[in-house]
ZAMARGU-4260 file (C-alpha; in steps of 0.2 Angstrom, whole numbers, plus 5000, padded with zeros to 4 digits):
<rodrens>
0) 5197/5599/5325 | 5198/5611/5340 | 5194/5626/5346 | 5203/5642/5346 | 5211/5649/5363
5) 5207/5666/5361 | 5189/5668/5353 | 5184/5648/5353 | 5180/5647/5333 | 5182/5629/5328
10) 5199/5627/5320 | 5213/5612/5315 | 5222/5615/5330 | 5220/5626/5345 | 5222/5644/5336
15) 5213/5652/5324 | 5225/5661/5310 | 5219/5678/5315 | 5224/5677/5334 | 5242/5667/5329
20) 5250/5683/5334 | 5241/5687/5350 | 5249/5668/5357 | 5268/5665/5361 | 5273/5647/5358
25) 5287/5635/5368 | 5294/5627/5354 | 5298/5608/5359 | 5301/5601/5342 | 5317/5592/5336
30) 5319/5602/5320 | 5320/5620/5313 | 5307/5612/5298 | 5294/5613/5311 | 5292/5627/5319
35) 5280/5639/5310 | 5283/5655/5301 | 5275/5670/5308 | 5273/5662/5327 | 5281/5672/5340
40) 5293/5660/5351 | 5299/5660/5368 | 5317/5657/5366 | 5334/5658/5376 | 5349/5669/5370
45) 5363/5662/5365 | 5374/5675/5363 | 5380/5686/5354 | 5387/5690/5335 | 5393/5708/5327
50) 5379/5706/5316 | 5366/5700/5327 | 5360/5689/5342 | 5357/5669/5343 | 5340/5663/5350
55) 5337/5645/5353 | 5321/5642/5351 | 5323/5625/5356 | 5332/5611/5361 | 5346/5611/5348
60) 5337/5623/5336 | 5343/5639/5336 | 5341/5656/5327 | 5349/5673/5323 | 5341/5690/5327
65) 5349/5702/5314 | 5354/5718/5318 | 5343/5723/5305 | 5326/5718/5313 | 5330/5725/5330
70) 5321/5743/5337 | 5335/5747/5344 | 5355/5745/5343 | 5363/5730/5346 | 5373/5739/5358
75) 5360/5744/5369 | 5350/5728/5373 | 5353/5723/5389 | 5352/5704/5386 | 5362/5693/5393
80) 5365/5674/5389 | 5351/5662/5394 | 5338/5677/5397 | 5321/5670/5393 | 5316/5684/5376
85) 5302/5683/5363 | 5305/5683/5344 | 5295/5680/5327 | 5302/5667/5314 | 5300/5674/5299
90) 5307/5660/5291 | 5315/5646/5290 | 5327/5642/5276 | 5329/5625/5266 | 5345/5624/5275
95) 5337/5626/5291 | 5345/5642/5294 | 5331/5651/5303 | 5327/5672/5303 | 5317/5678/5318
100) 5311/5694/5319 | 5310/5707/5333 | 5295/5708/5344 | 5291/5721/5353 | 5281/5712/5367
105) 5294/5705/5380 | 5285/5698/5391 | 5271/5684/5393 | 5259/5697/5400 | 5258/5705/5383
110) 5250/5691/5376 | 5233/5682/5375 | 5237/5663/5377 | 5251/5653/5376 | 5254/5635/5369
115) 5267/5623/5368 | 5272/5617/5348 | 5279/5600/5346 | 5286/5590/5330 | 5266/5585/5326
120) 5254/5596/5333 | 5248/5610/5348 | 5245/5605/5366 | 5241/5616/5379 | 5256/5618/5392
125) 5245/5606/5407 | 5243/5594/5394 | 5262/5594/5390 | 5268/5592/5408 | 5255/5577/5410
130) 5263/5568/5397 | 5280/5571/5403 | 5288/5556/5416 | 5291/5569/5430 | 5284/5583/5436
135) 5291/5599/5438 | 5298/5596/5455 | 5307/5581/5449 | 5293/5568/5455 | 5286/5554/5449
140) 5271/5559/5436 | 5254/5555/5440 | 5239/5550/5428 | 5228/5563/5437 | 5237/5577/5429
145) 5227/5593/5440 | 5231/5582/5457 | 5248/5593/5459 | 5241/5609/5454 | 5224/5606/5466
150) 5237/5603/5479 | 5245/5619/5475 | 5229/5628/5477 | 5226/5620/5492 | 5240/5625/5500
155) 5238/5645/5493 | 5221/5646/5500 | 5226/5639/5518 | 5239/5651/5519 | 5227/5666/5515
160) 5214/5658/5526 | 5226/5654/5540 | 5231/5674/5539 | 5251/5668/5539 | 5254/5678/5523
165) 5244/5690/5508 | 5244/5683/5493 | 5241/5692/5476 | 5244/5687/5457 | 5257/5689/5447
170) 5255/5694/5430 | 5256/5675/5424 | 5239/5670/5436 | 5251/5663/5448 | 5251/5664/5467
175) 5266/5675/5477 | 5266/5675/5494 | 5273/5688/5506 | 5280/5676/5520 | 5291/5661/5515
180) 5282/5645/5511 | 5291/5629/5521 | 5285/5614/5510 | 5290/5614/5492 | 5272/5609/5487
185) 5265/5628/5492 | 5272/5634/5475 | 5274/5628/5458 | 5290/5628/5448 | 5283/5631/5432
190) 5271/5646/5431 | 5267/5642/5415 | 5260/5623/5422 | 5250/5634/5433 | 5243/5646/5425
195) 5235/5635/5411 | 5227/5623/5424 | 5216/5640/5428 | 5217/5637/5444 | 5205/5649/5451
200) 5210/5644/5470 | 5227/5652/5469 | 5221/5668/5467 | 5205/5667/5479 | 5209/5683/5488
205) 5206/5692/5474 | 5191/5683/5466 | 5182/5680/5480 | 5185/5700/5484 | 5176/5704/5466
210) 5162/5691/5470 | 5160/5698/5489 | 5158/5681/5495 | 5171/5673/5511 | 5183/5686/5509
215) 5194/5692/5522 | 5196/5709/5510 | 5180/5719/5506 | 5177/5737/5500 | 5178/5750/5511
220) 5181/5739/5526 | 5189/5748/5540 | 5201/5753/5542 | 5198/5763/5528 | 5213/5768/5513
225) 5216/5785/5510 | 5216/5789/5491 | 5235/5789/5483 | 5240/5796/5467 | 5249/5784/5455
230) 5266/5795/5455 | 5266/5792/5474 | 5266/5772/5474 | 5282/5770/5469 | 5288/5772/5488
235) 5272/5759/5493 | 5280/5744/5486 | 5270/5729/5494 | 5256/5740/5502 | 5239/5740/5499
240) 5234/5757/5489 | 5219/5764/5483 | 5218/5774/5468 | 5204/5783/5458 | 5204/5785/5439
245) 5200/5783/5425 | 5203/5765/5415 | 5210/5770/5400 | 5218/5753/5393 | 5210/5735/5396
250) 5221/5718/5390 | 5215/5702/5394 | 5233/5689/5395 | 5231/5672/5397 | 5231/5673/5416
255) 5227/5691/5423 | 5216/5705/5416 | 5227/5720/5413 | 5217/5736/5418 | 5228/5753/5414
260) 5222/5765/5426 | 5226/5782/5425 | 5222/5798/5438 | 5229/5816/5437 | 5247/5811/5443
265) 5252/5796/5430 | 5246/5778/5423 | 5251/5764/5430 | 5243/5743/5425 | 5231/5736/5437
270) 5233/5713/5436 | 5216/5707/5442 | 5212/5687/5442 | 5197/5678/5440 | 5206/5662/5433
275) 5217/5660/5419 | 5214/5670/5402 | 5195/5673/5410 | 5190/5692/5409 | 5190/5700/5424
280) 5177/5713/5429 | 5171/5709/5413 | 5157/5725/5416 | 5172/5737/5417 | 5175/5747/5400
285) 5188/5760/5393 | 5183/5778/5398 | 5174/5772/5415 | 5180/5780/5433 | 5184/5767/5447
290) 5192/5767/5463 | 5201/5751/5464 | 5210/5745/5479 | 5224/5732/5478 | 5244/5728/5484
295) 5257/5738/5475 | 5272/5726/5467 | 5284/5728/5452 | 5285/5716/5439 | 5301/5711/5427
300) 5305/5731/5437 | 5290/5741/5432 | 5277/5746/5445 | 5259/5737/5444 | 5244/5735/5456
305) 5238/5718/5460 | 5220/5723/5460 | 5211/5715/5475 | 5194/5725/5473 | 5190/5738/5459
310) 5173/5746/5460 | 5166/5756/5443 | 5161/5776/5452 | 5144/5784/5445 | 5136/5802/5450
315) 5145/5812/5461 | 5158/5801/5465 | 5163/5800/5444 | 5160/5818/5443 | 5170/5821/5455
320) 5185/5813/5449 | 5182/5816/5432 | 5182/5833/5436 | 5199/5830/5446 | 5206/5824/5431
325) 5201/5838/5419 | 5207/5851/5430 | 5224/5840/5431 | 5225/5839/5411 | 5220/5856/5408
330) 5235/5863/5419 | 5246/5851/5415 | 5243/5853/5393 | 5246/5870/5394 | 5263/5873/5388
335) 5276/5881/5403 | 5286/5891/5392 | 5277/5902/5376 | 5291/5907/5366 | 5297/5904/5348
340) 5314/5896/5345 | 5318/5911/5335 | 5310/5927/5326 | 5305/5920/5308 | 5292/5929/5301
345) 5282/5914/5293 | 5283/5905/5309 | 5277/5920/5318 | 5262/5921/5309 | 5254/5905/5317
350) 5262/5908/5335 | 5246/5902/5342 | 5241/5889/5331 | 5259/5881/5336 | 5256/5883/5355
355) 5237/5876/5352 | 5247/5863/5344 | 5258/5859/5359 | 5241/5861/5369 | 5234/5844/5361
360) 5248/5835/5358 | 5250/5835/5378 | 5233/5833/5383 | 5233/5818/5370 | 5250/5812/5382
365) 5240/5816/5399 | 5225/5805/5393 | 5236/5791/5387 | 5231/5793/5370 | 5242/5785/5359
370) 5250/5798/5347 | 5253/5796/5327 | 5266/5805/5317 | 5262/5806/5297 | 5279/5815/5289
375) 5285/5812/5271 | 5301/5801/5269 | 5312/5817/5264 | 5323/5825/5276 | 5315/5840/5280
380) 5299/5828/5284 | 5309/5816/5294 | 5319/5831/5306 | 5302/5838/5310 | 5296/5822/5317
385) 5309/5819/5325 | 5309/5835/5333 | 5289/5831/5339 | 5298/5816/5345 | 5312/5819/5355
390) 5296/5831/5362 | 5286/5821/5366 | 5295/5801/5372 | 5301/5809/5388 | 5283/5814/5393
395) 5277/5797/5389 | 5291/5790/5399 | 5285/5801/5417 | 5266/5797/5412 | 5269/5779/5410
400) 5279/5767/5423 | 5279/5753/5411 | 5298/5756/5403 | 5291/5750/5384 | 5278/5765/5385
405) 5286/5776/5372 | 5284/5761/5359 | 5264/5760/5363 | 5259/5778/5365 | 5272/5788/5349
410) 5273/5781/5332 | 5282/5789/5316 | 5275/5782/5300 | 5283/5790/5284 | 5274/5795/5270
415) 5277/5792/5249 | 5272/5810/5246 | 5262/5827/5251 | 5247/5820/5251 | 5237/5808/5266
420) 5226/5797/5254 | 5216/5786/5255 | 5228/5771/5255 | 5238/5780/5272 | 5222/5785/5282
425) 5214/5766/5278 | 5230/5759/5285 | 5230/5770/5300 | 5212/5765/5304 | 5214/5747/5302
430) 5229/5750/5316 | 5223/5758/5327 | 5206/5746/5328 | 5215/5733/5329 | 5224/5740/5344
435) 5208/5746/5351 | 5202/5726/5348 | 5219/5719/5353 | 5225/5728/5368 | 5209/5741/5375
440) 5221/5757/5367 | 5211/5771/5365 | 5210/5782/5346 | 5226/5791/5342 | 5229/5809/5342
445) 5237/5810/5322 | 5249/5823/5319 | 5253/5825/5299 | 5269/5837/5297 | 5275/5840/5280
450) 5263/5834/5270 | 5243/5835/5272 | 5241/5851/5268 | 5229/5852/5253 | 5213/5848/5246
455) 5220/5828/5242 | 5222/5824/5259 | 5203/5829/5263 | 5196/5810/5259 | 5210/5803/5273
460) 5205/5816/5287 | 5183/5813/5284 | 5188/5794/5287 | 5200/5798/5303 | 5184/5808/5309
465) 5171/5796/5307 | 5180/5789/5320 | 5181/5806/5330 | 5200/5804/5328 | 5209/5820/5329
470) 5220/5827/5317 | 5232/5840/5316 | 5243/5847/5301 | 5260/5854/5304 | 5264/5861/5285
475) 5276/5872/5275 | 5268/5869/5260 | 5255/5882/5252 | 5238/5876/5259 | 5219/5872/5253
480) 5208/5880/5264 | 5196/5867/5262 | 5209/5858/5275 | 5206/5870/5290 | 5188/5862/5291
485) 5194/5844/5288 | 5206/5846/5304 | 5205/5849/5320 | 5220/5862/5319 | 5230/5867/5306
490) 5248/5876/5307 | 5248/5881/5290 | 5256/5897/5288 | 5254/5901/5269 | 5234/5900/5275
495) 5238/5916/5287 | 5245/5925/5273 | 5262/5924/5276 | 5278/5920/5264 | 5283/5903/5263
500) 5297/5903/5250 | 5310/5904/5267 | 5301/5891/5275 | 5302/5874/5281 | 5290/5859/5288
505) 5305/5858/5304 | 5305/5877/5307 | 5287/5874/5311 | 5289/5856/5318 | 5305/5863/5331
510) 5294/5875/5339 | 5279/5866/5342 | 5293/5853/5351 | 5298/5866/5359 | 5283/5871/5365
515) 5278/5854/5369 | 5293/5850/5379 | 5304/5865/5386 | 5318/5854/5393 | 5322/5848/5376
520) 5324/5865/5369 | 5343/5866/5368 | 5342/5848/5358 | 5331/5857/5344 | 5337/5873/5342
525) 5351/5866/5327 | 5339/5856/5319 | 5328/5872/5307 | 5343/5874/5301 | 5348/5856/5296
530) 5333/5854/5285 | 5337/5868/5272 | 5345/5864/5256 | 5351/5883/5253 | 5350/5898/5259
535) 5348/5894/5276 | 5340/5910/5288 | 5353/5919/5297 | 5345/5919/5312 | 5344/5899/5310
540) 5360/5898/5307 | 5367/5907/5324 | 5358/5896/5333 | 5365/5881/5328 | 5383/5890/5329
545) 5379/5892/5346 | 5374/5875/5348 | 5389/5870/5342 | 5387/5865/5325 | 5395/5871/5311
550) 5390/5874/5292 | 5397/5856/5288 | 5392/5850/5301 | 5373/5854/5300 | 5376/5849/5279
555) 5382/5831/5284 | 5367/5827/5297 | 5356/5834/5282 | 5363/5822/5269 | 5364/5807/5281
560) 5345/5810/5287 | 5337/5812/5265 | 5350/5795/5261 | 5341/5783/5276 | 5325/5791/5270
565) 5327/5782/5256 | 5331/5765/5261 | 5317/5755/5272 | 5305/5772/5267 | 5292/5766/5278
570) 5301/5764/5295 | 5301/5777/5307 | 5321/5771/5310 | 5320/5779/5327 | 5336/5775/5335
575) 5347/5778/5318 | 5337/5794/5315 | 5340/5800/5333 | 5360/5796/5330 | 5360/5807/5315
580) 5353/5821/5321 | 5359/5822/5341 | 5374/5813/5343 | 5387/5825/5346 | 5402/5817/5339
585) 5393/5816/5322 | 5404/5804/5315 | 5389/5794/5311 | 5384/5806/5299 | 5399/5809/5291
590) 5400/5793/5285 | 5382/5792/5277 | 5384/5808/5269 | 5400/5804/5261 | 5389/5789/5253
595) 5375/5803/5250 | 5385/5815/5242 | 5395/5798/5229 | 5378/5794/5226 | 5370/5809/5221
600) 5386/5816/5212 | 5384/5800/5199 | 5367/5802/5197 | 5369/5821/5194 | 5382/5820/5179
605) 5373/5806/5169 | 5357/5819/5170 | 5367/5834/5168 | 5372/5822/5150 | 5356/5820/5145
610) 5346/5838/5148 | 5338/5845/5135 | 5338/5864/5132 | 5321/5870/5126 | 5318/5891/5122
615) 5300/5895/5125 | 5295/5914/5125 | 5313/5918/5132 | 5308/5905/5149 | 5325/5893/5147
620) 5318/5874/5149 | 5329/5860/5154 | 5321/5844/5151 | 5327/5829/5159 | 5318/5812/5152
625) 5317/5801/5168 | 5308/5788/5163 | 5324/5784/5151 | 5339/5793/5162 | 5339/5788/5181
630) 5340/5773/5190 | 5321/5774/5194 | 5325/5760/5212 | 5340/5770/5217 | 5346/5783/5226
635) 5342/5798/5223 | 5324/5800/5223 | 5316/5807/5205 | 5312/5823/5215 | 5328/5825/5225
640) 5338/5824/5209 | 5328/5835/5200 | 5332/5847/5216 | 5349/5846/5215 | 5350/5847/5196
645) 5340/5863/5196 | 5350/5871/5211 | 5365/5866/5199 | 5360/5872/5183 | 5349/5888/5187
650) 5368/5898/5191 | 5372/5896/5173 | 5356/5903/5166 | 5348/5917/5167 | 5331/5918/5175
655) 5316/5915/5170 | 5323/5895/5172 | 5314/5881/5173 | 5321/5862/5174 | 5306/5848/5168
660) 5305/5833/5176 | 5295/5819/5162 | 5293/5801/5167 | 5283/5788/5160 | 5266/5794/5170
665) 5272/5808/5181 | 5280/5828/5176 | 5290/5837/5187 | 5294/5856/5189 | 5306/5865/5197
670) 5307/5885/5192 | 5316/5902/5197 | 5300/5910/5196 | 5284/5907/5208 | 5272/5892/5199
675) 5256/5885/5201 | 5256/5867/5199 | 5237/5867/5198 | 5238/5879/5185 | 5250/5869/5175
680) 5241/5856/5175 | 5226/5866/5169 | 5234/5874/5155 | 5240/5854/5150 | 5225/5846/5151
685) 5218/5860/5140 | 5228/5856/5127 | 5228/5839/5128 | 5211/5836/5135 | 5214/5815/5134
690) 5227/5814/5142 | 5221/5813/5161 | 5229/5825/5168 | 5228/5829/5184 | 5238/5839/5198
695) 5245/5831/5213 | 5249/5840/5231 | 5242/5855/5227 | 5253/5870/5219 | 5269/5862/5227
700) 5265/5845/5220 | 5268/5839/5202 | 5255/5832/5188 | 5251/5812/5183 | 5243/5808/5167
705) 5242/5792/5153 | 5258/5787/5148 | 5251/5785/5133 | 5250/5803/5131 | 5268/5806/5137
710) 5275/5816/5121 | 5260/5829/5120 | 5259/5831/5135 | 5278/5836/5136 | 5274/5850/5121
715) 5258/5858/5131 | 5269/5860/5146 | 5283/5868/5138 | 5270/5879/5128 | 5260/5884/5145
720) 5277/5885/5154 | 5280/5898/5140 | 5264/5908/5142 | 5264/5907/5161 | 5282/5914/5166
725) 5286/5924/5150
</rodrens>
């Protein structure tokens, strides 16, 4: 029995199951049946394979990284073999074949402890290298296992005391020195060794700066540092800065403390040190204003301040930058340029509901507030957000001088459908207080776009709000108005009156890109009219022409974007996604949509097969059973099928049309003529008042009811379907 690393609840072993995550684990067993599912490893890359990249994880035990699990193309991973990498085994076969998994945290500073796994049980690293016959320099080991790292320490301190170099922590706990060293025992070979011995010695410059005790450094000591702005450190590599901010991220690793500080020019990670995985400044919280004062370095390339004294500003000083900063955010939010992509007369009709839009979405940027997209796993849903995304990443990238920013601070999550129940705003609170409790992140600005727009999703937005996360809904649909109180801003157009027959999510989704980000203009301008299915605006259509994109063109990216919706429906797919819609060779789509267009052109003639006529009061119903006739699993989707099948079938018939959609649990509508869902589902339930019935996603949506009840409530929709468009 043992005590866990990161929050000391007794456990069998030295980790409790809820913080496994939070530790990376050097693996030095003998054999793949021992490592541990669900770990993260450091390994070593091995090289590589056209389906994926080998990791040893060990002495002899090696892994494969599929392409698959990657964020990223294999192509553009700038590993090379023997580079040090994390990964998760996800498991580990019964013929020790072993499937790792990517992780997104590449380096040791991203995690909370770290422990060694051998063939029986978990040691602490100092405890592994005690047992070990040499040490790390290649000398003989010694029973006293802290004598080499007090000597270690020893030797740090006389230097800083002897005033021969500065020395500051890395983002390990371990002690750099800006003059060469000339006796091997100054540093240690192993950071790893050192950092778990907690030696707080090493970093005595800066623990004795926050204790104020026999230090050579102290606050406002002459001469005294004029105040810098974060986007200006990059040219102060190895000077000592002071900044004044705001601390808008705090993560405590197993050596440093990780402060994200950010002022009105950028953010950038302060390292401070008490002693290894010991909170620093343990009175300093998200939201407070410092000045903090320390030497500017760059770890693994990106920038970070080695915090030598940090000091949490009240009164007039906080006022005084606070007020600094909300000047700084207020100019910076507003959008530069105010000008739709193009006239569209549903779009116009929430011009300034779009450009609040933009106005939030880059405030949430400037405050380092992480930023959520919700969008429904169709391709009109999928373009939008990545309009908002190829928006917004390149903001994150100036804000932020770690390189992995646009990973923390945008997410895409998909959607099953319209509606933002219970189930998606549960999961995204559950994230985001785990990040919060993880890794100091602050609440997230959530964006819903395509879906989110009616009465449903009103649940899911009181439980953001309890929280006082914001929300905003970005929606072609014909909305509740019940929403406009449940958000903080709606871009709902049907709300303002306006005809949204011609409309799409990524018409409105474009602009507010656009407004958020006026460089990328040129890359959205085609994408409005990539999401339509027919009858594509004119005025859409010549500016894609003149971006270059043909009719086919803008039909393949279309295809290709609703196919990959489909598969892996709940990843964002960034990188594939990003391909599909920008790359200008569009080769890539060509290829999907041809498996798009085979797909759907199989599914359409064994429907088209089994349709059944219905005459109701002159309204022409076809009726597809989908329960019975449709791969339910496969491509197409129920609702993209009945789509196609209606565009297909309305040509040979004359109006009013309507094709009918019954599953085992769930009806579908498609008509020539304008229908209420709701209304539908009214009517229905009035006939077949035990049936359940119930609308979902609001007129646009479709109904659910007992599949018991299936064949009456078939014959009450056909006969309020014959009342209602007759």
């Amino acid at each position: 029995m043992g005590n866990c690393i990161i929050c000391g609840k007794p456990v069998d072993g030295l980790v409790c199951e809820v913080h496994e995550e939070d530790v990376a684990f050097e693996f030095e067993g003998t054999a793949a049946s021992q490592l541990s599912p669900g770990r993260f490893y450091r390994g070593t890359v091995d090289g590589y394979a056209d389906f994926g990249v080998f990791v040893d994880v060990g002495d002899h035990v090696t892994g494969l990284l599929h392409r698959s699990e990657l964020d990223q193309r294999l192509e553009s991973l700038d590993w090379e073999p023997g580079d040090s990498v994390y990964v998760q085994v996800l498991d580990v076969r019964d013929n020790g074949n072993i499937d790792l998994g990517w992780s997104i945290r590449q380096d040791d500073r991203d995690f909370r402890g770290k422990l060694i796994e051998t063939a029986d049980d978990e040691r602490h690293p100092d405890e592994f290298e005690g047992d070990s016959d040499e040490s790390t320099d290649g000398t003989a080991g010694s029973d006293d296992r802290s004598e080499p790292a007090a000597s270690t320490a020893d030797s740090s301190s006389d230097v800083a005391a002897n005033g021969s170099g500065s020395t500051a922590t890395d983002s390990t706990g371990t002690t750099s020195s800006s003059t060469e060293t000339t006796s091997s025992t100054e540093t240690t070979d192993s950071p790893e060794t050192a950092e778990a011995a907690g030696t707080a010695e090493q970093a005595g410059a800066t623990s004795e700066a926050e204790a104020g005790e026999d230090s050579d450094f102290e606050f406002g000591t002459e001469p005294s540092l004029n105040r810098t702005t974060i986007d200006d450190i990059d040219s102060q590599v190895g000077s000592i800065v002071r900044l004044e901010g705001e601390i808008t991220g705090i993560r405590q690793t197993s050596g440093p403390t990780v402060f994200e500080l950010s002022d009105e020019s950028a953010t950038v990670e302060c390292a401070a040190f008490e002693e290894a995985g010991v909170r620093a400044y343990p009175d300093v919280e998200i939201d407070d204003v410092v000045a903090l004062e320390g030497e500017v370095e760059r770890h693994h390339g990106d920038l970070q301040v080695e915090t030598e004294a940090l000091e949490v500003l009240t009164d007039d000083e906080r006022a005084t930058v606070l007020e600094r900063l909300e000047e700084a955010i207020e100019q910076e939010a507003r959008p530069s340029v105010l000008e739709l992509i193009d006239d569209h007369d549903a779009v116009s009709a929430v011009e300034d509901e779009l450009f609040d839009a933009a106005t939030q979405i880059r405030r949430a940027v400037m405050e380092s507030r992480p930023i959520v997209v919700r969008h429904q796993a169709t391709a009109d849903g999928y373009i939008a957000g990545a309009a908002i995304e190829r928006a917004v990443l390149p903001l994150i990238r100036e804000k932020h001088t770690r390189d992995d920013a646009v990973y923390h601070y945008f997410e895409r999550r998909p959607l099953e459908g319209r509606v933002y129940d219970m189930d998606a705003a549960t999961d995204d609170v559950t994230s985001m207080l785990e990040a919060r409790e993880r890794h100091g992140e602050q609440l997230p600005l959530v964006i819903l776009v395509d879906a989110g727009a009616t009465a449903e999703s009103a649940d899911g937005y009181d439980l953001l709000s309890l929280y006082d996360t914001e929300s905003i809904v970005i929606d072609d649909a014909r909305a509740d108005e019940e929403i406009t109180d449940a958000v903080s801003l709606s871009v709902t157009p049907s709300l303002a009156g306006a005809d949204v027959s011609d409309l799409t999510s990524t018409a409105l989704g474009a602009n507010v890109a656009a407004a958020v980000n006026d460089d990328v203009r040129g890359d959205l301008e085609h994408l409005p009219a990539v999401s339509y299915w027919e009858d594509v605006p004119e005025s859409y259509l010549e500016l894609a022409t003149d971006a270059g994109y043909d009719e086919e063109t803008l039909t393949e990216r279309r295809e290709a974007v609703a196919l990959e919706a489909f598969y892996q429906s709940y990843k964002d797919k960034r990188e594939l996604v990003t391909d599909l819609l920008f790359d200008d060779d569009g080769d890539l789509a060509a290829h999907v949509s041809e498996q798009f267009r085979d797909k759907l052109e199989t599914e359409l003639e064994a429907a088209s097969e089994n349709c059944a006529a219905r005459g109701v009061n002159g309204v022409t119903v076809s009726v597809l059973d989908t329960g019975s006739f449709t791969h339910r699993y496969n491509f197409p989707t129920t609702t993209l099928l009945l789509d196609a099948l209606h565009r297909r079938e309305r040509t040979r018939t004359e109006p009013p049309f309507v094709t009918l959609g019954v599953g085992d649990a769930e009806l579908h509508v498609r008509a020539t003529e304008e229908l209420d869902v709701r209304d539908l589902a009214a009517g229905i339930a009035e006939r077949v008042p035990d049936a359940g019935v119930s609308a979902v996603g609001g007129r646009d949506g479709h109904i659910e009811y007992l599949v018991g009840e299936r064949d009456a409530v078939e014959e009450a929709a056909l006969e309020t379907l014959g009342e209602t468009l007759a």
